[in-house]
Each structure stands twice: as structure tokens, then as C-alpha cells.
C-alpha positions in Angstrom: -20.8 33.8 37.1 -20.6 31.3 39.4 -17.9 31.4 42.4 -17.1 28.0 44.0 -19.9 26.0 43.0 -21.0 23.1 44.3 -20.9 19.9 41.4 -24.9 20.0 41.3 -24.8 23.5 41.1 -22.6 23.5 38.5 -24.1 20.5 36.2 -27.4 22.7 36.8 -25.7 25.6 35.0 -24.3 23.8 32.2 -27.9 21.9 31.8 -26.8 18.4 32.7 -29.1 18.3 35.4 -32.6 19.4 36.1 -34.1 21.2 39.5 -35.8 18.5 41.3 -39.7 19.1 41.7 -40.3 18.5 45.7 -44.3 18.2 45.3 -44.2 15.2 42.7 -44.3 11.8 43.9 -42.4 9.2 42.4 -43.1 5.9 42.9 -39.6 4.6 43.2 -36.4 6.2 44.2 -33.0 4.8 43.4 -29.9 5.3 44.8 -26.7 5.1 42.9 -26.8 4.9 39.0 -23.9 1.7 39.0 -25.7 -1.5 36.9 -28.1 -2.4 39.9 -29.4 0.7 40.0 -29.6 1.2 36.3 -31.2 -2.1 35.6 -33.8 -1.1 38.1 -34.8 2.0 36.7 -35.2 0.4 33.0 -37.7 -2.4 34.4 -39.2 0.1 36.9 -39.9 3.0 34.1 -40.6 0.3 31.3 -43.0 -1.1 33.5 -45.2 2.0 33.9 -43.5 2.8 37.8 -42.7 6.8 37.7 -38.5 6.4 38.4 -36.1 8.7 39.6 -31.7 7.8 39.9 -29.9 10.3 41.8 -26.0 9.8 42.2 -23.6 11.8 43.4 -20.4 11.4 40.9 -21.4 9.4 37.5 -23.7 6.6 35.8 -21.8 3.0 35.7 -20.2 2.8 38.8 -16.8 0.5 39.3 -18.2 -1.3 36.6 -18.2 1.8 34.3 -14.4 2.4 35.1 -13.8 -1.7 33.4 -11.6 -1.4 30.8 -13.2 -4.4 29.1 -15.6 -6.8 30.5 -15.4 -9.9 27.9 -18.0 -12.2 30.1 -21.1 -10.6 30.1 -23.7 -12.7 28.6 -24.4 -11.3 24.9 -21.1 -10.0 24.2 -18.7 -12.7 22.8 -16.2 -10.2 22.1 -15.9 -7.7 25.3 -17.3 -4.3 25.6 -15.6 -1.6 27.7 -17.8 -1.2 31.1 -18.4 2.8 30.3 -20.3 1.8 26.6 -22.1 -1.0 28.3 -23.3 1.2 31.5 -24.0 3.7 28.6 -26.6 2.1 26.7 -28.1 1.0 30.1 -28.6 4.9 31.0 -29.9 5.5 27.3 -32.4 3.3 27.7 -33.9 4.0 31.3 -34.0 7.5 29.8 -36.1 6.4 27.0 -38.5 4.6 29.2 -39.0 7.8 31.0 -36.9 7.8 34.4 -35.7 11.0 35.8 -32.1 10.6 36.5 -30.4 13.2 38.2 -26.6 13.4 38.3 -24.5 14.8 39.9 -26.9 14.8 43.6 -26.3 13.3 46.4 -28.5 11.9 49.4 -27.5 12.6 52.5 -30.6 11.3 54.6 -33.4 8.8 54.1 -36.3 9.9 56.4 -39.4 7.8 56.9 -42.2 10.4 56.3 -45.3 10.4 54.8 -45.2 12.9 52.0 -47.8 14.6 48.7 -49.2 11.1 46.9 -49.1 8.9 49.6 -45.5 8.8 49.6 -44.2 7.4 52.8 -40.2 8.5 52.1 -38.1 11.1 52.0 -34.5 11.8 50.8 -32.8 14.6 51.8 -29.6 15.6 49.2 -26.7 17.3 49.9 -28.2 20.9 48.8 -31.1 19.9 51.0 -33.3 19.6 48.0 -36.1 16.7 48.7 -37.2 13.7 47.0 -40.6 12.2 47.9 -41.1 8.5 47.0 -43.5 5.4 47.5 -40.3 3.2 47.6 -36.6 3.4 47.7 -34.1 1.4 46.3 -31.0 1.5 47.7 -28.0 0.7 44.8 -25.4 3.1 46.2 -22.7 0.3 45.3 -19.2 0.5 47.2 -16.4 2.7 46.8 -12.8 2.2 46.4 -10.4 0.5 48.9 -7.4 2.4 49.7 -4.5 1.2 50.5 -2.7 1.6 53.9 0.9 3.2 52.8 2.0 6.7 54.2 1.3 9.6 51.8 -0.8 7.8 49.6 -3.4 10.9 48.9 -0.3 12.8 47.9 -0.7 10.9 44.3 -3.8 10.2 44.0 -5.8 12.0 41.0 -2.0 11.8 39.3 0.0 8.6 39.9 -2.5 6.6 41.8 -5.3 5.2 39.9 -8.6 2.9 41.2 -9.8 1.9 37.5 -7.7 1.3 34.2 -9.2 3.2 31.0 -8.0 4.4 27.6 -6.7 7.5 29.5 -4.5 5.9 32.0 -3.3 3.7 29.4 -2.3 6.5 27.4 -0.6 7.6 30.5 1.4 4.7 31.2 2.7 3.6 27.6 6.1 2.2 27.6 6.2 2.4 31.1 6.9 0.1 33.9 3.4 -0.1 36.1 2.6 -1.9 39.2 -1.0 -2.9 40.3 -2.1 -4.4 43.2 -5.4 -6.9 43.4 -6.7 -10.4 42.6 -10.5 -10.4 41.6 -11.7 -10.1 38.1 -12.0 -6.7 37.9 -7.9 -6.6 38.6 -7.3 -9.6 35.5 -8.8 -7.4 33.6 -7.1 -4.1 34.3 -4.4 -6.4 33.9 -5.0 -7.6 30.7 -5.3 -4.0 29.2 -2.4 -2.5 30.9 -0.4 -5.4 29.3 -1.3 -4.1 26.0 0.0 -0.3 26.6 3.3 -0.7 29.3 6.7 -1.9 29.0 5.6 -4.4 31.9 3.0 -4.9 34.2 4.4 -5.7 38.2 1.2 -7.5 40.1 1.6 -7.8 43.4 -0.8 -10.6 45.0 -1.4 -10.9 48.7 -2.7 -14.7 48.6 -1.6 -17.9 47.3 -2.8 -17.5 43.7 -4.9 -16.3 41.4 -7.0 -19.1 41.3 -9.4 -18.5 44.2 -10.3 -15.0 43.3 -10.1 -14.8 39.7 -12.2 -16.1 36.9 -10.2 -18.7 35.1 -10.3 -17.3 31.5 -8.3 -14.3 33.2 -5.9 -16.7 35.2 -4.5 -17.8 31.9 -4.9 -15.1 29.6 -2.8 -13.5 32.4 0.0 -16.2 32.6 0.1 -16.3 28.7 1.1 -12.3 28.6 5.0 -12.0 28.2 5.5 -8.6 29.6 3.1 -9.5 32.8 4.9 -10.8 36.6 2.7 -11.8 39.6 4.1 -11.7 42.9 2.3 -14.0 44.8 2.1 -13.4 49.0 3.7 -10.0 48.3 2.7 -6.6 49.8 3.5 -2.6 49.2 5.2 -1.6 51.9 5.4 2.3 51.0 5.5 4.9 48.1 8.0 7.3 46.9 7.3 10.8 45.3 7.7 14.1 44.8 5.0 16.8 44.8 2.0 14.5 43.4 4.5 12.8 40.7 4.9 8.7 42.0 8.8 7.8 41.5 9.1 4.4 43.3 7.1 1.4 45.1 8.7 -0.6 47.8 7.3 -3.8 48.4 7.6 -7.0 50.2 7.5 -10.7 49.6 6.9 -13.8 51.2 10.5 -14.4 52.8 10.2 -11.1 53.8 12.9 -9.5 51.2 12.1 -5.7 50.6 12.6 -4.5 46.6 12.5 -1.1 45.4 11.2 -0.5 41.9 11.2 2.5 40.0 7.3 2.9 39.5 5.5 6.0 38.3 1.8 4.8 38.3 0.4 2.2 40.5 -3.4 0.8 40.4 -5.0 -0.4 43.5 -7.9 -3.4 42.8 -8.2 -4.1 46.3 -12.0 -4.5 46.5 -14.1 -2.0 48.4 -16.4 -1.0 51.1 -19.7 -0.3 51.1 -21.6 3.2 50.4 -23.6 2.9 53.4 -22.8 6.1 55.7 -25.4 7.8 54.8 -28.0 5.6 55.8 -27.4 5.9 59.7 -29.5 3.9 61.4 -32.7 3.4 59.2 -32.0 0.0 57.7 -30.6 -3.1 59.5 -26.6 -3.7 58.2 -24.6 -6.0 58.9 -21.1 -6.7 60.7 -19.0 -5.0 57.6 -22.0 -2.3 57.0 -23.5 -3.9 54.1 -27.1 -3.8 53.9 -29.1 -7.1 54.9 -32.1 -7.8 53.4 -35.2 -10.7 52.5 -34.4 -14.0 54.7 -31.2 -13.1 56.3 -33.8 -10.6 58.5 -35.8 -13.5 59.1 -39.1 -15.2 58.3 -41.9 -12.6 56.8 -39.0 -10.3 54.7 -39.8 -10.0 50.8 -37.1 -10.4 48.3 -34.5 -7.8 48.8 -36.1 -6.0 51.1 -34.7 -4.5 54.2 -35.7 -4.2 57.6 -38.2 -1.7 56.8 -41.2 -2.2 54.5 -40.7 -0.5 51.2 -37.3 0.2 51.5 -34.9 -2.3 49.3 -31.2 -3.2 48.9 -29.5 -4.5 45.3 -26.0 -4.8 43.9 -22.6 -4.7 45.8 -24.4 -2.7 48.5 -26.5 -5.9 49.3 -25.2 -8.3 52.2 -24.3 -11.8 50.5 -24.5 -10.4 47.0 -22.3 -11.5 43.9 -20.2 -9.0 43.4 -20.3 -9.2 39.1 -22.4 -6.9 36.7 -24.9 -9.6 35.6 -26.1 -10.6 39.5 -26.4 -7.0 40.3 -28.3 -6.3 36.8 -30.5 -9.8 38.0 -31.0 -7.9 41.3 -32.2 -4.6 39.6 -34.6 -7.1 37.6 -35.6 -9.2 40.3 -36.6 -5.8 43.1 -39.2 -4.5 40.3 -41.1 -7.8 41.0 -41.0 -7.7 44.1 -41.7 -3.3 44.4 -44.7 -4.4 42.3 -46.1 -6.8 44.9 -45.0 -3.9 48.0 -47.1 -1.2 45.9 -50.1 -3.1 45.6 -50.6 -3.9 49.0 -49.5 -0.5 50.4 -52.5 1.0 47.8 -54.7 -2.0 48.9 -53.7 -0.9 52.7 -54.4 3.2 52.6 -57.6 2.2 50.3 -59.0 0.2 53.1 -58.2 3.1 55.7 -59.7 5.7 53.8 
């Protein structure tokens, strides 16, 4: 019987996840399982590099919680980000990575370790990790928005991605969701699909600048879909954790009141960087910088320390889609290959 557990001792239990072994040495650490991280393990593993994911909630990050994703090269007809982050965890398991979820790191310490390892990641159950490199892929997590009791609804009425469940949720209702990139067109797209009527409320101009275009008008074609263009929520209304009403706000600053019992917030994100402290360079908006924004002399995706690297959303200047931060998981294994050599080369000499 376990009292209160905490969600690693609990997947532990219930054999989801595996005691981590703090004598082996892994060649490469990764840190979120979203499709930067995911991509990285396949090539790393595949490629004969001993891997290990650790993650403190799920596989598939934000793009995991896309209800569709319909331009991903190889796919003419969509695929629902949770199958496609699937098959991309299937197959680093079959090329032999350890993936360990739920666990989260709370520390990256520079230490030598058993192997010639030179890092070590401290979790959350202070378990330890021991690794010749890291890659960092811990993604970014949802942007909340800045209305009064808005934790009040969350987990109920509030909702940050749009699947089969919250469609099932909202059917024949009236829904409101706020947020202008792609991964918002295509929330929208789906909502429009199971509601009465989709309410989009746009802070900018338009669409155009933040959207993909086959969404733009796939959106404007959609009967039962309104955008609000320069219009902001103003507050929430509820009882208990049950949402009853938005207020919002538009451009000539008239305030409307619509009965609303789920809203979805696509309002980007920040990045998962906390935990890092102060042992990588970030920069103004804590992203992680990396190669030749650190200067001359930085390899590909690297950070300010040798061996330690940055893909993904997590990545200063990155391209915030799933095939860049896939190309990113790619590209680091290259790059890890060309670090590895010379840190062998460098402790064989010193022998």
C-alpha cells in the first residue's frame, strides 16, 4: 500500500518505470521526451550511443496534446500529435534507449562520474544519472493567462490543448479560445467540428502573421467559427471549478459577456529552463543560447559548456514547429558524435 506517493513512485509500482541504475554510464542524457528530445534518442540509440529520456509528466510534449497536425512532411492526410509522438517513443525504444517517465531533474551538476562521465543529473527523488553528454529538450510549458481566479477552473473548464476528450466535453456547446499560432488554427479547426460555435479571440491584427495560411482559410471557411481580432479576456466567471461566463474586450474598448463553459488558452509558452540555474548561458527571455550566438569556437547546438547541448522550443532562435525541433534532435547526434570523439581522444592522451 502506498500512502501519498509521489508520480515516480507510483509509475514504479504499477511497472511503467524502471529504478535508475546510478553506476552505469550513459553516453547521452536527454531531457524532456517532446519531438526534439525524442528524435534525439532514435538517432542517438540507432547509432550505437547508450541513451537515456527522463521527463517529468508524458512523451510528446505540446505537440503530443495537437489534435491533428496535417503539415508534417509524410502525412498528406493529418495525424493527431499523440499517434505521431507515439511511434516516435516506439521506435527509440526499439533501438534500445532507456526512457524513464515520469522523473524529473531538478539539478545538472558538472562532475566527473563511473565511465568517464563528466555530468550529473540530480531528479526530484534525488536518484542520479551519470552521462558523457546532456541534451537539454525540456521544451516550454503552457502560458497562462492573466485573469483573476483562473486556477479555480483549470483541470475542469480551462483547457491548454484540444483532444478527443475535450471535444467530447464541449459538444453542442458554445466554446471560446484564445491564441493565433498554428497550434491554435488547429485546435480551432477540431473544436469546429464538435461545438455549437467556436468564439476566437485574437489580440493582433490578423491571423495572417502568426498562422500558417492553409489554417487562415480553412478557418475563415468554417460557418460556426468567429474571430475577434484586437480583442482581449478581461475576466472569468464561475462557480466551484465549473466556468459559466467570459468577459472580454474589443478594440473600441466595448466589454461583452458570453455565457462560456470551457475556454482554451493557445497563448504560446515559456521556457522549461528553472531548473538549470546557472550552469548554461540563457538568454534575455531564459531560453537557452547555443553554437554561434555564444560566439566564435561553439559547435552546433551547443551551449556554453562543452558537452552540454540545447534542441527544440527550449533552444534560443529556434522554430517553434515539430519538423525543426525533430531536424534539431537529428542534427545534435552529429554534432554529440564529433564532442565524444574528441573528449575520448582528450582523457586517452592524459592517461
Amino acid at each position: 500500500m502506498l500512502r501519498c506517493p509521489s508520480e515516480p513512485e507510483l509509475a514504479r509500482c504499477i511497472g511503467l518505470s524502471q529504478a535508475i541504475d546510478p553506476t552505469k554510464p550513459y553516453d547521452l542524457a536527454i531531457v524532456g521526451a517532446g519531438p526534439a528530445g525524442l528524435a534525439a534518442a532514435v538517432y542517438g540509440a540507432s547509432e550505437g550511443l547508450s541513451t537515456i529520456v527522463l521527463d517529468c509528466r508524458a512523451f510528446g510534449g505540446q505537440a503530443g496534446a495537437s489534435s491533428r497536425i496535417e503539415n508534417y512532411l509524410g502525412f498528406p492526410t493529418g495525424i493527431t500529435g499523440m499517434a505521431l509522438m507515439a511511434r516516435a517513443y516506439n521506435q527509440a525504444l526499439k533501438f534500445g534507449a532507456d526512457i524513464v517517465i515520469p522523473e524529473q531533474v531538478v539539478r545538472l551538476r558538472c562532475d566527473p562520474g563511473p565511465g568517464g562521465t563528466r555530468f550529473e543529473l540530480v531528479l526530484a527523488d534525488d536518484e542520479r544519472v551519470h552521462a558523457r553528454s546532456v541534451v537539454i529538450a525540456s521544451g516550454a510549458r503552457y502560458r497562462r493567462l492573466d485573469v483573476a481566479n483562473l486556477a479555480a477552473f483549470e483541470g475542469a473548464s480551462i483547457h491548454y490543448w484540444a483532444s478527443p476528450l475535450e471535444g467530447t466535453l464541449c459538444g453542442g456547446q458554445e466554446v471560446a479560445l484564445v491564441g493565433a499560432g498554428n497550434s491554435a488554427g488547429q485546435a480551432i479547426v477540431y473544436l469546429a467540428t464538435q461545438a455549437a460555435k467556436v468564439w476566437v479571440l485574437v489580440r493582433g491584427r490578423s491571423l495572417d502573421a502568426t498562422m500558417s495560411r492553409y489554417l487562415v482559410e480553412r478557418i475563415a471557411a468554417l460557418p460556426n467559427v468567429e474571430v475577434l481580432l484586437q480583442t482581449e479576456v478581461t475576466a472569468i466567471e464561475g462557480r466551484g471549478n465549473v466556468l459559466e461566463a467570459v468577459r472580454w474586450r474589443d478594440r473600441s474598448g466595448t466589454e461583452t459577456r458570453h455565457a462560456i463553459r470551457h475556454l482554451f488558452l493557445f497563448i504560446g509558452a515559456d521556457p522549461n529552463t528553472d531548473w538549470l540555474q546557472s550552469d548554461v548561458t540563457l538568454d534575455a527571455k531564459r531560453f537557452v543560447l547555443t553554437g554561434t550566438h555564444l560566439g566564435e569556437g561553439r559547435r552546433a547546438l551547443e551551449t556554453s559548456r562543452d558537452g552540454i547541448f540545447a534542441i527544440g522550443d527550449v533552444r534560443s532562435g529556434s522554430t517553434k514547429r515539430v519538423a525543426a525541433a525533430v531536424g534539431d534532435g537529428a542534427r545534435v547526434v552529429a554534432t554529440l558524435h564529433e564532442f565524444l570523439a574528441a573528449d575520448a581522444a582528450a582523457r586517452a592522451a592524459q592517461s
